[in-house]
N, C-alpha and C positions, 0 to 999 in steps of 0.2 A: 605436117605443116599445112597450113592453108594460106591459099591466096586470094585475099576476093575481089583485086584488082585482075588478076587473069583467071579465077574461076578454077584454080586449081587447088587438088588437095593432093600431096605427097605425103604415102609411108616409106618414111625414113628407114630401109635398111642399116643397121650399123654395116660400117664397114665396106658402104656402097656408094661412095661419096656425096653420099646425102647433107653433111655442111657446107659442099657444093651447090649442088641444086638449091637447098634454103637460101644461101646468099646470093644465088643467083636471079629470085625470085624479090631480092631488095629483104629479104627480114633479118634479124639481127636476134640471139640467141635471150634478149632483155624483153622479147616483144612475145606475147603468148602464142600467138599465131604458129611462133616457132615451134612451141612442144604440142600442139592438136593433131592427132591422127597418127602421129610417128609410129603407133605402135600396131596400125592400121584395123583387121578383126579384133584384135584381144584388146586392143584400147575399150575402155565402156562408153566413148562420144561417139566408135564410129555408126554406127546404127544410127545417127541423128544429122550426120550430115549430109550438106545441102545437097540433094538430087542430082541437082544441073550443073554440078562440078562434073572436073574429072579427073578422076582416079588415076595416079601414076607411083610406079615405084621402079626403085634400080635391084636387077641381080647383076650376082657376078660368081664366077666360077669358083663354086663352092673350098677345093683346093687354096688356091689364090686368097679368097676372102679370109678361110681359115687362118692361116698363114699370117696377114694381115693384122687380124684380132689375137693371134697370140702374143707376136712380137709388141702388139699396143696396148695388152690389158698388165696393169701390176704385179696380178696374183700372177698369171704365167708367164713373162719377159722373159725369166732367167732359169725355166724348169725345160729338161728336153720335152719332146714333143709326145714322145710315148709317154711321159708321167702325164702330162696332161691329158691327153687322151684317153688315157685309164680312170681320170677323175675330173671330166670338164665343168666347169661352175656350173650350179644349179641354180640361180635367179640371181638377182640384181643386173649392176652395168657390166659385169662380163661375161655375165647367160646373155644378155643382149647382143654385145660383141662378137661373140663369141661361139657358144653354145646353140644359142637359137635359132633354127635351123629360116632360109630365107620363106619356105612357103608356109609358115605358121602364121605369116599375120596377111599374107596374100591372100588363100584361101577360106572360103565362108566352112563352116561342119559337115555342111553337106557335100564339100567337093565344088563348088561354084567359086569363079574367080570374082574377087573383091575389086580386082583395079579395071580399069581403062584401057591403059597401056604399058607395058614392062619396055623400059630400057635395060641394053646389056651392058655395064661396065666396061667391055671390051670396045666397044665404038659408041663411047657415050655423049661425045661431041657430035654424031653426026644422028644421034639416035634421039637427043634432045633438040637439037637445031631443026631434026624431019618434023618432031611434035609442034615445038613453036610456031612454025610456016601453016600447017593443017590446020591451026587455033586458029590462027592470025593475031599469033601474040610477037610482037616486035620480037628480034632475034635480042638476045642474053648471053655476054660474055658470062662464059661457066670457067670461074676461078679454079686452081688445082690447090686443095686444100688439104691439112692430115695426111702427105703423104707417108708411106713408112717407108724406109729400105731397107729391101732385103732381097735375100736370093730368089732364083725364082722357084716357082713354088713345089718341082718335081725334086727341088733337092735336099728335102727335109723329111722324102718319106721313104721307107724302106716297104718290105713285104710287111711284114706284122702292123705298122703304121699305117698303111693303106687300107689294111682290112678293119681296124680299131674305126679307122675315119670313115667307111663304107657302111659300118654298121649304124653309127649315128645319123648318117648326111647322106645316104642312099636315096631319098625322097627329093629331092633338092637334086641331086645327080640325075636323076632320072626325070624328072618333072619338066626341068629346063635342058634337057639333052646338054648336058655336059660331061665329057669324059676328060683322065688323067692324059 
């Protein structure tokens, strides 16, 4: 997403209430603004935007988010968690959801970070309100959008699922200090 009323550019994590933040921002999913950057490095625009933005995106605890994206993607609603695991989508919207791990589109090839500033999912009202005040972009009701429910997220994994999900999302685990 970009904004160029406040100068910002958000990649849009799935699953990181990024159609939060957009609507928060005033855009609406009909307005192109909406889909620029979303996919932040591996988009082919990002290399071309504006300088003097800034860069922000949401994690969130790789567990949790998983979680999250299974119970919301089609293909695996209704599969247990180990089939999935054993065969997670390989591209389109549920490698996005889903599969794709959050420091793929944060990271440049070289290991250098692409954003500004990471909020945590976990205090993201108070993580997005600190950005706001630092801009000096008037404060922003952050609507709660797409939520899913579901258990919490330690109870859908056993020994073998934990290891299945550590092989793929170890990077992500370790990057943003996040443990089970």
């Amino acid at each position: 997403m970009i904004c160029h009323r406040t100068r910002v550019i958000f990649i849009h994590q799935r699953k990181c209430a990024g159609t939060s933040i957009i609507r928060a921002f005033g855009i609406s999913p009909r307005q192109k603004e909406w889909h620029l950057y979303n996919d932040g490095v591996l988009g082919p625009e990002f290399d071309q935007r504006p300088a003097d933005y800034r860069v922000v995106a949401v994690i969130r605890n790789p567990w949790d988010r998983f979680v999250s994206g299974w119970k919301y993607c089609k293909s695996t609603r209704r599969k247990p968690i180990r089939e999935v695991l054993r065969d997670l989508p390989k591209e389109g919207h549920d490698y996005r959801h889903l599969t794709r791990p959050q420091h793929a589109t944060l990271f440049r090839p070289d290991g250098t970070p692409a954003f500004d500033e990471l909020f945590r999912f976990e205090h993201l009202a108070e993580d997005f309100g600190t950005f706001l005040g630092r801009q000096g972009i008037p404060p922003m009701r952050l609507p709660w959008l797409n939520k899913q429910r579901h258990q919490h997220y330690r109870s859908y994994f056993d020994e073998e699922t934990r290891l299945l999900f550590h092989e793929h999302f170890r990077q992500d685990i370790e990057l943003f200090a996040y443990s089970f």
